[in-house]
Biopython code that builds the backbone (N, CA, C, O; Angstrom):
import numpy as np
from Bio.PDB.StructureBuilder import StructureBuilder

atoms = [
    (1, "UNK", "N", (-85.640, -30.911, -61.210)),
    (1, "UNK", "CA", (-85.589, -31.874, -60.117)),
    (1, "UNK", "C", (-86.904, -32.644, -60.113)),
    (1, "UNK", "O", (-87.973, -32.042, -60.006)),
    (2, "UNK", "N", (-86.834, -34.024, -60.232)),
    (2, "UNK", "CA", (-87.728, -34.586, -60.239)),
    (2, "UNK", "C", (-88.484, -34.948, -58.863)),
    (2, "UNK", "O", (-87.798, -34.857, -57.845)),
    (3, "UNK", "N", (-89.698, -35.311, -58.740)),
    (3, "UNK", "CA", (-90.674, -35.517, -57.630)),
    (3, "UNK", "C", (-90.185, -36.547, -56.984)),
    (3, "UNK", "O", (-90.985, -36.856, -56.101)),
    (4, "UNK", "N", (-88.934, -37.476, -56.989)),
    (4, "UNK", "CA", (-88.478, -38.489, -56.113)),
    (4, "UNK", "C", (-87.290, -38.311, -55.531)),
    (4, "UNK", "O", (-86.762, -38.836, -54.550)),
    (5, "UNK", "N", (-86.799, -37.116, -56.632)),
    (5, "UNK", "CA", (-85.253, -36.388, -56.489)),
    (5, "UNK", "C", (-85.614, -35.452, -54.844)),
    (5, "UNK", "O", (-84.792, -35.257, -53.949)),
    (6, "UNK", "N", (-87.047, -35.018, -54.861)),
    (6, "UNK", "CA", (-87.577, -33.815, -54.169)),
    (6, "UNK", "C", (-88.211, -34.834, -52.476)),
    (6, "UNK", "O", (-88.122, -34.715, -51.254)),
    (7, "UNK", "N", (-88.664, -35.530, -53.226)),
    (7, "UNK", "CA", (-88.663, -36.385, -51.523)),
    (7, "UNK", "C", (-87.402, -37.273, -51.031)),
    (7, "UNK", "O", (-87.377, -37.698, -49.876)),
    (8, "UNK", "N", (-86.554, -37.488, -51.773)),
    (8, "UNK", "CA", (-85.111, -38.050, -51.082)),
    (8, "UNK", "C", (-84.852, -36.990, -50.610)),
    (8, "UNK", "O", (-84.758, -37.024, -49.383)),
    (9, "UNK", "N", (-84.631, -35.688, -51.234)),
    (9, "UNK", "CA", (-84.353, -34.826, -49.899)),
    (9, "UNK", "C", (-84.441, -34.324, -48.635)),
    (9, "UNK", "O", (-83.751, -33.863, -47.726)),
    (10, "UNK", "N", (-86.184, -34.744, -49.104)),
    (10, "UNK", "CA", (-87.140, -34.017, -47.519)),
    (10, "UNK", "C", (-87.141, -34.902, -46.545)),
    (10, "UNK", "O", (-87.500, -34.573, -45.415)),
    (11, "UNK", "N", (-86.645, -36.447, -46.907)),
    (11, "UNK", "CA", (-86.617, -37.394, -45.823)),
    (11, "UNK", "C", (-85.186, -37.889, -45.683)),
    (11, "UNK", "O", (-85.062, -39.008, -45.184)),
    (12, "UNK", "N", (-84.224, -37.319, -45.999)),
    (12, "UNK", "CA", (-82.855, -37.708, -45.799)),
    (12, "UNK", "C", (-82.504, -37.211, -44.330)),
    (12, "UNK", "O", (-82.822, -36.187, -43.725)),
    (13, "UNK", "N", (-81.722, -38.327, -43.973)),
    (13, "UNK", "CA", (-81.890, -38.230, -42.012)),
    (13, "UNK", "C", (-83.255, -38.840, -41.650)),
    (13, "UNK", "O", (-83.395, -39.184, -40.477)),
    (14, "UNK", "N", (-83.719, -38.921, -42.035)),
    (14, "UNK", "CA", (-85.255, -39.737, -41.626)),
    (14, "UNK", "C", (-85.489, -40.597, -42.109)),
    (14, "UNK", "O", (-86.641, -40.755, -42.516)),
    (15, "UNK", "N", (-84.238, -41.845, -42.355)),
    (15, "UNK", "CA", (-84.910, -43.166, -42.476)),
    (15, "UNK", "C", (-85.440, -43.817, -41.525)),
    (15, "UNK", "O", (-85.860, -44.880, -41.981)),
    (16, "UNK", "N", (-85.622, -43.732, -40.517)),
    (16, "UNK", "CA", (-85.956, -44.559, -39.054)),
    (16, "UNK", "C", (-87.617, -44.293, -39.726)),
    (16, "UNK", "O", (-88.318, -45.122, -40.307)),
    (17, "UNK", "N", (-87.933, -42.826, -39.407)),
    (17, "UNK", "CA", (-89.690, -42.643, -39.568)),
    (17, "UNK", "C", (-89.947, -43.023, -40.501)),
    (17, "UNK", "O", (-90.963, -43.711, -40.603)),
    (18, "UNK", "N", (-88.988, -42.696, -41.823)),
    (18, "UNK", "CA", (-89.908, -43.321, -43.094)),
    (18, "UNK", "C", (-90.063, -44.559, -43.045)),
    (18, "UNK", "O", (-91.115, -44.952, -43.549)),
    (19, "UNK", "N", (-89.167, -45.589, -42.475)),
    (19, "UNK", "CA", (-89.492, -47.102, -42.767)),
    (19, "UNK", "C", (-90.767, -47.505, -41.953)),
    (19, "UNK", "O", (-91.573, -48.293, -42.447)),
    (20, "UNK", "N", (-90.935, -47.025, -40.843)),
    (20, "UNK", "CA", (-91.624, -46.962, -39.912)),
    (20, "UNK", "C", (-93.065, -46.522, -40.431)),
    (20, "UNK", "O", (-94.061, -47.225, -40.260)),
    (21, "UNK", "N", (-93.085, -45.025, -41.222)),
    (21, "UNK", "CA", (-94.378, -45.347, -42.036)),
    (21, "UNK", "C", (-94.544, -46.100, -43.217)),
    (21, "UNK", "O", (-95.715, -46.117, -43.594)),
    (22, "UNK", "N", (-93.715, -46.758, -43.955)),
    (22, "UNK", "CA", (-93.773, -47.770, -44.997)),
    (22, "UNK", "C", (-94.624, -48.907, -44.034)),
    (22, "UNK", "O", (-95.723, -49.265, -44.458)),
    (23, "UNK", "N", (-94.268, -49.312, -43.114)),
    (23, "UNK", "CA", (-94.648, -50.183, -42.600)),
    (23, "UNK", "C", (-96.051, -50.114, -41.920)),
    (23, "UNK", "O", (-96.991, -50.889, -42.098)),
    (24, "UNK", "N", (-96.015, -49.413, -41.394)),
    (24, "UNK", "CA", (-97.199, -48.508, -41.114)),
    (24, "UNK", "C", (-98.619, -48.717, -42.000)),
    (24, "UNK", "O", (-99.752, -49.160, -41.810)),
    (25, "UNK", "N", (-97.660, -47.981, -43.326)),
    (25, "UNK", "CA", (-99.131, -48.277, -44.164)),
    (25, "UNK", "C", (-99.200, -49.873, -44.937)),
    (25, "UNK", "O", (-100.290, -50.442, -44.888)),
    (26, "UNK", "N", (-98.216, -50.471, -45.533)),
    (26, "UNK", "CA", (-98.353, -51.524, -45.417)),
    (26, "UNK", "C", (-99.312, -52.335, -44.280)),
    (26, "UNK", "O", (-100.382, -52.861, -44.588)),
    (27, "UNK", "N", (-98.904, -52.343, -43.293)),
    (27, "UNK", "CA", (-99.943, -53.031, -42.619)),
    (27, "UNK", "C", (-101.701, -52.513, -43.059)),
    (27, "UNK", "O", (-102.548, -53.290, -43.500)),
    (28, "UNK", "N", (-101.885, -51.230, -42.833)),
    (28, "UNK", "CA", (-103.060, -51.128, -43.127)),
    (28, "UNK", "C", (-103.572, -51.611, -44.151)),
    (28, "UNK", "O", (-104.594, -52.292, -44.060)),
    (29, "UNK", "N", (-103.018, -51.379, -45.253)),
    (29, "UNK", "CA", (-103.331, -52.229, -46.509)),
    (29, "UNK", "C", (-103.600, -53.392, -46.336)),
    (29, "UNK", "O", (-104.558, -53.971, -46.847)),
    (30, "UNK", "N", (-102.860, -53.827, -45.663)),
    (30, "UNK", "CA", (-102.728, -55.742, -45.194)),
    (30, "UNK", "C", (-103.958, -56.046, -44.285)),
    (30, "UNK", "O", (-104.535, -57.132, -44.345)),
    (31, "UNK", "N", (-104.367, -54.965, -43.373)),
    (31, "UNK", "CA", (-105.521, -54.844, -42.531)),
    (31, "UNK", "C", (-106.991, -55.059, -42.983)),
    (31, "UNK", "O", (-107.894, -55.832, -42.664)),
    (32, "UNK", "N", (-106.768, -53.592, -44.247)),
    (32, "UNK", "CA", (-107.952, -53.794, -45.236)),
    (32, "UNK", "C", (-108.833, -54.507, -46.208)),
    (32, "UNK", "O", (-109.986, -54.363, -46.612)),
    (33, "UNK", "N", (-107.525, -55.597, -46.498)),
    (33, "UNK", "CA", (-107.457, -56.518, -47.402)),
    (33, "UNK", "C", (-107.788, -57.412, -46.851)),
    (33, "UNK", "O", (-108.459, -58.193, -47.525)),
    (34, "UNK", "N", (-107.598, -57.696, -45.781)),
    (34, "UNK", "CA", (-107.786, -59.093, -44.905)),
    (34, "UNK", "C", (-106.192, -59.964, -45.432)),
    (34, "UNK", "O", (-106.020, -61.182, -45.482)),
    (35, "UNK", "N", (-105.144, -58.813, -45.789)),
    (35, "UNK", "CA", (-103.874, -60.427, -46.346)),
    (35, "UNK", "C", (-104.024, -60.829, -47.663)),
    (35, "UNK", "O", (-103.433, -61.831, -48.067)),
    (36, "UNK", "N", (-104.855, -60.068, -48.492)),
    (36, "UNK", "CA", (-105.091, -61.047, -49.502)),
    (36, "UNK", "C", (-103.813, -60.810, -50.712)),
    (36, "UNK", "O", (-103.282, -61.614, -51.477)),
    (37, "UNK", "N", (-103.588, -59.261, -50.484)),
    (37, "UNK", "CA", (-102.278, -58.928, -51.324)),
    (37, "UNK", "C", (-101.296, -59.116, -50.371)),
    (37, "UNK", "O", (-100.605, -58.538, -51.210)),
    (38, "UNK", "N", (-100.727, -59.292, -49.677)),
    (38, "UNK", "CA", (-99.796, -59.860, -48.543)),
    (38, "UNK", "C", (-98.159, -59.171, -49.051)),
    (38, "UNK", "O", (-97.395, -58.280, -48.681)),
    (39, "UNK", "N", (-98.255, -60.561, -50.461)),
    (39, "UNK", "CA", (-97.101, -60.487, -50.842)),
    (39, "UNK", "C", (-96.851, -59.586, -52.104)),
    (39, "UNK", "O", (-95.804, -59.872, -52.685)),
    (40, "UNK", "N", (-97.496, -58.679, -52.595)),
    (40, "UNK", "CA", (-97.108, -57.362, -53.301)),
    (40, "UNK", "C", (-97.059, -56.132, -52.444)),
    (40, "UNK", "O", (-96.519, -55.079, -52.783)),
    (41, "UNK", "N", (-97.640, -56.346, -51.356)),
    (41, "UNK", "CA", (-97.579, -55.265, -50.256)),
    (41, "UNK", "C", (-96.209, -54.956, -49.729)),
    (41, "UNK", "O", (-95.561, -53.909, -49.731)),
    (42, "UNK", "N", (-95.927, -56.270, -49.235)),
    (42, "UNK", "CA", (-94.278, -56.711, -48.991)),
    (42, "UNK", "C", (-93.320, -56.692, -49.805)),
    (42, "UNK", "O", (-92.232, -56.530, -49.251)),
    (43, "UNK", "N", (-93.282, -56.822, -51.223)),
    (43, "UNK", "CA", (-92.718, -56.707, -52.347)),
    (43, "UNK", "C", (-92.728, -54.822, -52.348)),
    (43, "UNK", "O", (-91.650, -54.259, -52.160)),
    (44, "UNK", "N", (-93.691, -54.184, -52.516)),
    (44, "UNK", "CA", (-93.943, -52.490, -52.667)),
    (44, "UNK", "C", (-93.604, -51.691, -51.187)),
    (44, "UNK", "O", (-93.787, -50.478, -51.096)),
    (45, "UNK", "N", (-93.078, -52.522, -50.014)),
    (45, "UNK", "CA", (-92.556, -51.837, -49.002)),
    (45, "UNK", "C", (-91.380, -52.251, -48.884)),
    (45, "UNK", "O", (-90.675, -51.741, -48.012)),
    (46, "UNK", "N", (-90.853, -53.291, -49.735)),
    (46, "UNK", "CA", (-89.231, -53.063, -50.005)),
    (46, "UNK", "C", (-88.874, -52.452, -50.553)),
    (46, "UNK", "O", (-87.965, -51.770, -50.082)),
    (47, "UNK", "N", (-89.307, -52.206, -51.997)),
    (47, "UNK", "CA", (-88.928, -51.410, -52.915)),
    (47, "UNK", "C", (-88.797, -49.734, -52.413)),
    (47, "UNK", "O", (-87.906, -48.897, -52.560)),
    (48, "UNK", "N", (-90.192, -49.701, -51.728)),
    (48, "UNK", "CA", (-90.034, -48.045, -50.889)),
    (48, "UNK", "C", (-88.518, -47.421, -49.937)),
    (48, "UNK", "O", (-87.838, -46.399, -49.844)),
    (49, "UNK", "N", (-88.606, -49.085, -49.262)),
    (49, "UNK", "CA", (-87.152, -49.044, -48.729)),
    (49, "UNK", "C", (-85.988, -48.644, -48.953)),
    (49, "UNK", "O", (-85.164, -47.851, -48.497)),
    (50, "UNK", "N", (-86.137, -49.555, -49.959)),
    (50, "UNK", "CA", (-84.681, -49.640, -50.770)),
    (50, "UNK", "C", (-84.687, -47.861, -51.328)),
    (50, "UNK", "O", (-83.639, -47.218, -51.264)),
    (51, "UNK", "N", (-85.656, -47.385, -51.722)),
    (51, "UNK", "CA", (-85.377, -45.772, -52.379)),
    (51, "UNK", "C", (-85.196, -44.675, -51.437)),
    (51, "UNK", "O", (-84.676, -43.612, -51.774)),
    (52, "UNK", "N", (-85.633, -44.929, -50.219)),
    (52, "UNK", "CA", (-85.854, -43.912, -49.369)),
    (52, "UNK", "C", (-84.862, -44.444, -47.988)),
    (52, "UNK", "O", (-84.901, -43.884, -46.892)),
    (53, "UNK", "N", (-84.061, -45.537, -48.289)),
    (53, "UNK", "CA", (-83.467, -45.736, -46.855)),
    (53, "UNK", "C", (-84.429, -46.887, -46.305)),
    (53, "UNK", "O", (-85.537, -47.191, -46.747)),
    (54, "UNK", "N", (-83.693, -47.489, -45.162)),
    (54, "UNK", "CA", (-84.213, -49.044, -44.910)),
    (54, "UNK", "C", (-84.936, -48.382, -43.184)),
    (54, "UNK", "O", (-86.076, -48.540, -42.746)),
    (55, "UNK", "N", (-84.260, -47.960, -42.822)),
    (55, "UNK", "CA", (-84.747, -47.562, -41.310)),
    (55, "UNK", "C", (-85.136, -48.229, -40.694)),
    (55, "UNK", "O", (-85.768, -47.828, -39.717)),
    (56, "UNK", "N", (-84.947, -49.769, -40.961)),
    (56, "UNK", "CA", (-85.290, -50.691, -39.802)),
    (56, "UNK", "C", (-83.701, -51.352, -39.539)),
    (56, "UNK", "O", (-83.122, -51.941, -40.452)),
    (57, "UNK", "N", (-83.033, -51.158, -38.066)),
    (57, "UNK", "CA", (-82.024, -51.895, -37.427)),
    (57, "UNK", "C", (-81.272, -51.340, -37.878)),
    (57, "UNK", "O", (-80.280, -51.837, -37.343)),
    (58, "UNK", "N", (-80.754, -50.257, -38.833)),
    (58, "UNK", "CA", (-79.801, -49.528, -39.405)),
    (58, "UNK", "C", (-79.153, -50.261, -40.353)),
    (58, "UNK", "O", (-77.929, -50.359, -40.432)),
    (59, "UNK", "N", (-80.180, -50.930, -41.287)),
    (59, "UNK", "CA", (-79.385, -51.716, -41.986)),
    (59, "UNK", "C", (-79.239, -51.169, -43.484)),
    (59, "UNK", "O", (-80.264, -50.602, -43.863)),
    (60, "UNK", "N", (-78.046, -51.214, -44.563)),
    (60, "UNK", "CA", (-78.131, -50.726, -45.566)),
    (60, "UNK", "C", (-79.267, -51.016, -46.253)),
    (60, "UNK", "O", (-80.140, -51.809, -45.900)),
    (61, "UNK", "N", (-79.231, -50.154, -47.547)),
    (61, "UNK", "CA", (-80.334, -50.701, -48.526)),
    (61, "UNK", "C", (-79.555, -51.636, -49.169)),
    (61, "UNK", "O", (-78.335, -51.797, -49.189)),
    (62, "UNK", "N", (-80.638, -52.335, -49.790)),
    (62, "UNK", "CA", (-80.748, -53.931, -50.611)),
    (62, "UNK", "C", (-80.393, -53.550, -51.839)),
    (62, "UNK", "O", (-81.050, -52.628, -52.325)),
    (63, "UNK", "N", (-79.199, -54.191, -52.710)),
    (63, "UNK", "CA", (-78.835, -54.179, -54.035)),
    (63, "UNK", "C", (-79.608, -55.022, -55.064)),
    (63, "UNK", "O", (-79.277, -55.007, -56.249)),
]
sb = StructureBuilder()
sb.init_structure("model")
sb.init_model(0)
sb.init_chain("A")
sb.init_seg("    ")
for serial, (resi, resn, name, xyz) in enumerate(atoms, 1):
    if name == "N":
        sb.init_residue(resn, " ", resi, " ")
    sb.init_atom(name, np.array(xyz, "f"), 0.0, 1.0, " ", f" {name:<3s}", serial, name[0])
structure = sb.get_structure()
């Protein structure tokens, strides 16, 4: 079982919190940076999304 196989498990039912900390740390990043990576930040907290569940508004993940 691989190490992504092993956290889809531990956060299944918990897409609400996980998106919530995707976002979370995204911002900080975005904080730290002053914005300057903006848009790979945003690009690397979709992608998190999309693997772990969207947890914002109950909306599916993105194909």
């Amino acid at each position: 079982m691989s190490m992504m196989d092993k956290l889809k498990s531990m956060l299944k039912g918990h897409e609400s919190q996980t998106g919530k900390g995707v976002d979370k740390a995204g911002d900080y990043v975005d904080e730290k940076t002053q914005g300057k990576y903006r848009s790979q930040v945003d690009k690397a907290q979709d992608k998190l999304k999309d693997e772990f569940g969207r947890g914002d508004q109950g909306q599916p993940p993105q194909t």
